[in-house]
Structure formats: C-alpha cells, structure tokens
Biopython code that builds the backbone (N, CA, C, O; Angstrom):
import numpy as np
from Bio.PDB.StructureBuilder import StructureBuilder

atoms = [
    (1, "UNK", "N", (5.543, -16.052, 4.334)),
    (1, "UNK", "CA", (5.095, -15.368, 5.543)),
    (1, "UNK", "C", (4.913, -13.877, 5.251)),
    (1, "UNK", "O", (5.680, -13.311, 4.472)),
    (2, "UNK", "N", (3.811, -13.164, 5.924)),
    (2, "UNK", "CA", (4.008, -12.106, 5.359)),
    (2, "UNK", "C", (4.486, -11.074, 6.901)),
    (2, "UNK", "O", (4.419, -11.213, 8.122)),
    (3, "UNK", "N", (5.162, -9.628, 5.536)),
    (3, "UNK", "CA", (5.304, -8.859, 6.327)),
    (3, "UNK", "C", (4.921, -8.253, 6.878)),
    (3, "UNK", "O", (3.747, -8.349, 6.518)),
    (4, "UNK", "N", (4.945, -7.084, 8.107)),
    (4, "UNK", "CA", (4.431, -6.141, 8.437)),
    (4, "UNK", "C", (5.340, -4.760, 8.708)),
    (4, "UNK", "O", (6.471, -4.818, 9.189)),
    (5, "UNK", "N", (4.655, -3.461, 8.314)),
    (5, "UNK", "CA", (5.195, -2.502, 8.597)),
    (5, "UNK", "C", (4.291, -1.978, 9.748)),
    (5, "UNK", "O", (3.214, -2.298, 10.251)),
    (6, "UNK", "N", (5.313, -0.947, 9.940)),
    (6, "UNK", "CA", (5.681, 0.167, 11.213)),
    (6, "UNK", "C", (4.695, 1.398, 10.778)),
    (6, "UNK", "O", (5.410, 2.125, 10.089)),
    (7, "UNK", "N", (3.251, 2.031, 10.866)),
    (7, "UNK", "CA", (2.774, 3.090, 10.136)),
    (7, "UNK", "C", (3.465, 4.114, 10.418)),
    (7, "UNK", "O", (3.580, 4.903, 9.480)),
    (8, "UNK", "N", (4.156, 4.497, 11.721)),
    (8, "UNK", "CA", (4.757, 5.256, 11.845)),
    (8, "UNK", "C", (6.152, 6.087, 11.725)),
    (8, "UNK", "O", (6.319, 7.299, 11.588)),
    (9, "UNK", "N", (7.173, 4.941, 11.829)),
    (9, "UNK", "CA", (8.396, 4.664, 10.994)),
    (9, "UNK", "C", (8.780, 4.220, 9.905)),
    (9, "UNK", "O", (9.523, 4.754, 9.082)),
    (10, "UNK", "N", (8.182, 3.040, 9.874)),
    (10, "UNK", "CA", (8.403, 2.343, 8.198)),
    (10, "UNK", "C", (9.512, 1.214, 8.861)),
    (10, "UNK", "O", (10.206, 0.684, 7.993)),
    (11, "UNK", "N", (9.702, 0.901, 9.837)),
    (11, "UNK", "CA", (10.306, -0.218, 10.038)),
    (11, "UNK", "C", (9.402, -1.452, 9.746)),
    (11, "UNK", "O", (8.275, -1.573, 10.227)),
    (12, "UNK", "N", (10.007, -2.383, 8.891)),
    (12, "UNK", "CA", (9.849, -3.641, 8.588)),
    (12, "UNK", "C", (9.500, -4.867, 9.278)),
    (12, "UNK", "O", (10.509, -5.539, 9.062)),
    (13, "UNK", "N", (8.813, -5.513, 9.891)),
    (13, "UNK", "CA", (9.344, -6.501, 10.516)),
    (13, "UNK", "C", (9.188, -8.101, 9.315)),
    (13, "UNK", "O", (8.150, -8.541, 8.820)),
    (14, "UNK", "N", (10.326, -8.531, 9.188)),
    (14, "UNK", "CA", (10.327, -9.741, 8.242)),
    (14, "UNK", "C", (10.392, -11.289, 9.143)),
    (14, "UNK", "O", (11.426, -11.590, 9.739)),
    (15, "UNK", "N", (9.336, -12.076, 9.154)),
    (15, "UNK", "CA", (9.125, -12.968, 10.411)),
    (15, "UNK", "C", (10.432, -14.320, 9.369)),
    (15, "UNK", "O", (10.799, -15.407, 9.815)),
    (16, "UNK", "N", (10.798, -13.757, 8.094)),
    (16, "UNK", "CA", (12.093, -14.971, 7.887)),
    (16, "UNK", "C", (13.098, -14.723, 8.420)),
    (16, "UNK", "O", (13.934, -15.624, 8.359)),
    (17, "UNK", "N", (13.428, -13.674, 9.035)),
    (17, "UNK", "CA", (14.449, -12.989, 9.538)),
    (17, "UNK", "C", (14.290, -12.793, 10.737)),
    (17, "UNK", "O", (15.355, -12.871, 11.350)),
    (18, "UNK", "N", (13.301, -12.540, 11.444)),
    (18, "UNK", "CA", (12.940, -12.615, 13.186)),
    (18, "UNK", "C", (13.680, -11.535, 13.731)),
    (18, "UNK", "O", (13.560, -10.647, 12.886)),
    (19, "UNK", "N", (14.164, -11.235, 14.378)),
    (19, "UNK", "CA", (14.968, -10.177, 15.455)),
    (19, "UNK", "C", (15.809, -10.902, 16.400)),
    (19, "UNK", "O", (15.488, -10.976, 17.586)),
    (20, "UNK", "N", (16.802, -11.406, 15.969)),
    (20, "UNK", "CA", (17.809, -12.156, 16.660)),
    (20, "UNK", "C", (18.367, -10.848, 17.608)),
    (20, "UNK", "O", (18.441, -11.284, 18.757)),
    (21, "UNK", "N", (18.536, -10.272, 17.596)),
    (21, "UNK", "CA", (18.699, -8.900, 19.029)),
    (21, "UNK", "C", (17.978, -9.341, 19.598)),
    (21, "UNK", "O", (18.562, -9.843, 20.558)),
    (22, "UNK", "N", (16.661, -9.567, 19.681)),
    (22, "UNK", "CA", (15.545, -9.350, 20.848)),
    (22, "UNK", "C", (15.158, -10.596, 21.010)),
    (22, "UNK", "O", (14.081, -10.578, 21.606)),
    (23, "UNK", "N", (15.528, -11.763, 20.757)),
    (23, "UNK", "CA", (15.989, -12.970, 21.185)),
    (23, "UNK", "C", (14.350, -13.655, 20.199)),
    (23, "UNK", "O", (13.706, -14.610, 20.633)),
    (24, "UNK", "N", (13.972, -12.891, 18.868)),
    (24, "UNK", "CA", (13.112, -13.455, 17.973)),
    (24, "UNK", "C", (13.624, -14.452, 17.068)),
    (24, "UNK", "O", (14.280, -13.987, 16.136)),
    (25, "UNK", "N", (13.495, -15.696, 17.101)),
    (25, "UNK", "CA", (14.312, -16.565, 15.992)),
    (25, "UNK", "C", (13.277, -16.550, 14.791)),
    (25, "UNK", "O", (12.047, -16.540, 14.841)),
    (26, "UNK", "N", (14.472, -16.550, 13.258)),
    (26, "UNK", "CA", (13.459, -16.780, 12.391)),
    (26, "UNK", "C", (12.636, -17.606, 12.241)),
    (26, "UNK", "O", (12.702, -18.591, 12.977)),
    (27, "UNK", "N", (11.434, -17.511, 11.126)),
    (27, "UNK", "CA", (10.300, -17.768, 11.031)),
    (27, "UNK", "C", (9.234, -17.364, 12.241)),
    (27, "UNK", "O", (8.181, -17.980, 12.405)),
    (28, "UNK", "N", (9.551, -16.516, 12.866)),
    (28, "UNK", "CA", (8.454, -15.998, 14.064)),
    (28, "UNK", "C", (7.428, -15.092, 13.319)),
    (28, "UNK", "O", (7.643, -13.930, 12.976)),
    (29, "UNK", "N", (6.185, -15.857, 13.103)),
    (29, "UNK", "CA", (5.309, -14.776, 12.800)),
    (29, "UNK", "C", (5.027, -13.825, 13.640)),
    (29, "UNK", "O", (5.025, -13.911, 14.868)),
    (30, "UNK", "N", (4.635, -12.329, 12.578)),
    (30, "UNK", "CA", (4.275, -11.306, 13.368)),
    (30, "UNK", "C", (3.059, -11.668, 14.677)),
    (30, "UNK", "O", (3.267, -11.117, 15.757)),
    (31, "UNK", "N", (1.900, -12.525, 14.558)),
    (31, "UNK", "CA", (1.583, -13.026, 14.668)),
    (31, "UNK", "C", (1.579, -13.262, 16.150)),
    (31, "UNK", "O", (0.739, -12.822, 16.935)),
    (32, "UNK", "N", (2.876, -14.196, 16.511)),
    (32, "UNK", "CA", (3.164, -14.966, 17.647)),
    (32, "UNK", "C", (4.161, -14.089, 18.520)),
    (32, "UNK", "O", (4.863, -14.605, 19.390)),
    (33, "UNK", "N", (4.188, -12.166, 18.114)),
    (33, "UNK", "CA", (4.996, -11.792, 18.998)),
    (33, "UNK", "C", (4.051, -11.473, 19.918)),
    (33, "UNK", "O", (2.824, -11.519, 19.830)),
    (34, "UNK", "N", (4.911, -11.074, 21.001)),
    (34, "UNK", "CA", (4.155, -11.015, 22.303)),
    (34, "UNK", "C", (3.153, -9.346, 22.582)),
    (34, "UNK", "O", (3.748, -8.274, 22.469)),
    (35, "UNK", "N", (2.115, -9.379, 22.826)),
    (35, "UNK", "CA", (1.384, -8.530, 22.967)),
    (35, "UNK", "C", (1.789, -7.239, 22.973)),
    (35, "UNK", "O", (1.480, -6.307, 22.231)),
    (36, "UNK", "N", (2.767, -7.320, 24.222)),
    (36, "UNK", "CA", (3.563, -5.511, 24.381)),
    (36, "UNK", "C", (4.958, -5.322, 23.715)),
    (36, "UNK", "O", (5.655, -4.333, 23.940)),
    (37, "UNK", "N", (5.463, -6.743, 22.547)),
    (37, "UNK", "CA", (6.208, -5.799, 21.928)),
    (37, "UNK", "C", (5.867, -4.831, 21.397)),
    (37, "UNK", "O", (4.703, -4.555, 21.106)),
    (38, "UNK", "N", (7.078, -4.004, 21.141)),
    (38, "UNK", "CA", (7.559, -2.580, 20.455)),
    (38, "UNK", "C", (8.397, -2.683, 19.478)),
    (38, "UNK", "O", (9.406, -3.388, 19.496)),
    (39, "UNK", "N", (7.908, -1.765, 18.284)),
    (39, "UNK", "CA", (9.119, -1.263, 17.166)),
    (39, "UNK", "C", (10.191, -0.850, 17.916)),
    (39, "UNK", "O", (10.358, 0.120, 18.655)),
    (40, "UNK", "N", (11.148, -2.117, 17.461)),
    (40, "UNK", "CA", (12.512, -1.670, 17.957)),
    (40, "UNK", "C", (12.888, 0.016, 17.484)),
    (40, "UNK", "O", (13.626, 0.697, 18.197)),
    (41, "UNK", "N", (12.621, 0.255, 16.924)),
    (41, "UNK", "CA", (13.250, 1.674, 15.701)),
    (41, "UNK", "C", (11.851, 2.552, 16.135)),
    (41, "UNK", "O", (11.949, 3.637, 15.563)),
    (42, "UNK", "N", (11.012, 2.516, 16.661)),
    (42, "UNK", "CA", (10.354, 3.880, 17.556)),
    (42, "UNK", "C", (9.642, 3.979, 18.829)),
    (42, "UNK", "O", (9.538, 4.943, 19.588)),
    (43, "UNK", "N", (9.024, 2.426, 18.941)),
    (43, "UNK", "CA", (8.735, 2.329, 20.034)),
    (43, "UNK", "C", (7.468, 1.778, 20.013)),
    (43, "UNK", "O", (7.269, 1.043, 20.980)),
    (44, "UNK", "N", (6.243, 1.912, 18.991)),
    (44, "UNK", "CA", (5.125, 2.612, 19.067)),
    (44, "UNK", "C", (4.656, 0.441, 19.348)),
    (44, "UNK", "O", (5.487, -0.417, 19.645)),
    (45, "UNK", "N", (3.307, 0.237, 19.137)),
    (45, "UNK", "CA", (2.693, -0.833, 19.477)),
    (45, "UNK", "C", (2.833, -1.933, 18.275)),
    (45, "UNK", "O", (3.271, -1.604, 17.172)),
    (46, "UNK", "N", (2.535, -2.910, 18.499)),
    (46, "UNK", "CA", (1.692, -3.496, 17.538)),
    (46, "UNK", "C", (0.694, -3.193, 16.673)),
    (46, "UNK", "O", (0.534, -3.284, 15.456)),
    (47, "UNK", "N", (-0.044, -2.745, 17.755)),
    (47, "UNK", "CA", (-1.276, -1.864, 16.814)),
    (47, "UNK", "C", (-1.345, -0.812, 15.857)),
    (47, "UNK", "O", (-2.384, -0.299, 15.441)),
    (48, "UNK", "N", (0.357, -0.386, 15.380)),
    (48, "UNK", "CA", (0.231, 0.175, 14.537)),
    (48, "UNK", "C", (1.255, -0.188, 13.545)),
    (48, "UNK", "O", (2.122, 0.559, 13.092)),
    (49, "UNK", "N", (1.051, -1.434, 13.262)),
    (49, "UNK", "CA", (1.661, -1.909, 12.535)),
    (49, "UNK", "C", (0.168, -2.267, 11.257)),
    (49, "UNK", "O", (-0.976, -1.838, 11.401)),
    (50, "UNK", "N", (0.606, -3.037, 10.233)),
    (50, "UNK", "CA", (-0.289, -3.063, 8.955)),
    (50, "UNK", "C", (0.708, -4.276, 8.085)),
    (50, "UNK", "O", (1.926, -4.445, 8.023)),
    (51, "UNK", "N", (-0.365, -4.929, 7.528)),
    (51, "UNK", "CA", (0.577, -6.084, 6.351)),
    (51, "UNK", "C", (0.985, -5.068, 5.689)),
    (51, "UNK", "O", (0.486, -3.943, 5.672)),
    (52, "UNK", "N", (2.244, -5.598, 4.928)),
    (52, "UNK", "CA", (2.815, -5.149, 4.143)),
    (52, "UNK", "C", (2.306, -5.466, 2.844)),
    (52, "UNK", "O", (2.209, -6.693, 2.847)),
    (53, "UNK", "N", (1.842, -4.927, 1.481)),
    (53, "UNK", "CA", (1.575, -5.354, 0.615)),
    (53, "UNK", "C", (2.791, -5.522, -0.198)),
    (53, "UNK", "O", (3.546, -4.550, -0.181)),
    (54, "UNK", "N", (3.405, -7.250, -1.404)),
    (54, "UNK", "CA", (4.407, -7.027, -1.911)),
    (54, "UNK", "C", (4.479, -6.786, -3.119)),
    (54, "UNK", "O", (5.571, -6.550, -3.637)),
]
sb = StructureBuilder()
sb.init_structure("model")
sb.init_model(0)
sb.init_chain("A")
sb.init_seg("    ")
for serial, (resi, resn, name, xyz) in enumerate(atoms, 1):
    if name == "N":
        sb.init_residue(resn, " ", resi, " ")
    sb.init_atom(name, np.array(xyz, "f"), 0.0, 1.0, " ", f" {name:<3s}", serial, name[0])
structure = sb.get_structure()
C-alpha cells in the first residue's frame, strides 16, 4: 500500500498502520479516507498531501 505525506509537515500517513486514535483501522487506504479529513499533526487537507516515494 502506498504511502502518503503531509507537504506541509511531513507527517506520514501509513494505510498498514491506519490511525487507531481517529477510529482508522489498518489497511485503510489513503484513498478511502473521508473527504474532510485532516493531518492530525497540522491540520491542513488532503489535498496537500503527495505519494510518498520509497
């Protein structure tokens, strides 16, 4: 699965790992989050997020 970063923070989001805080179970692709999530760690959109290259 791939990742995605945060352009603005550099927070990670890893969809094997999901966000069990925010009630994301793993394997949730970036993908299938919901429109108006937010970077937990700044706030900013989806839309500024980017694959991660590994």
């Amino acid at each position: 699965m791939t990742r995605y970063i945060c352009s603005v923070c550099g927070f990670v989001y890893d969809p094997a790992i999901g966000l069990p805080d925010e009630d994301i179970p793993p394997g949730t692709p970036f993908e299938s989050l919901p429109d108006d999530w937010i970077c937990p760690e700044c706030g900013v959109s989806k839309a500024d997020f980017s694959e991660l290259e590994d």
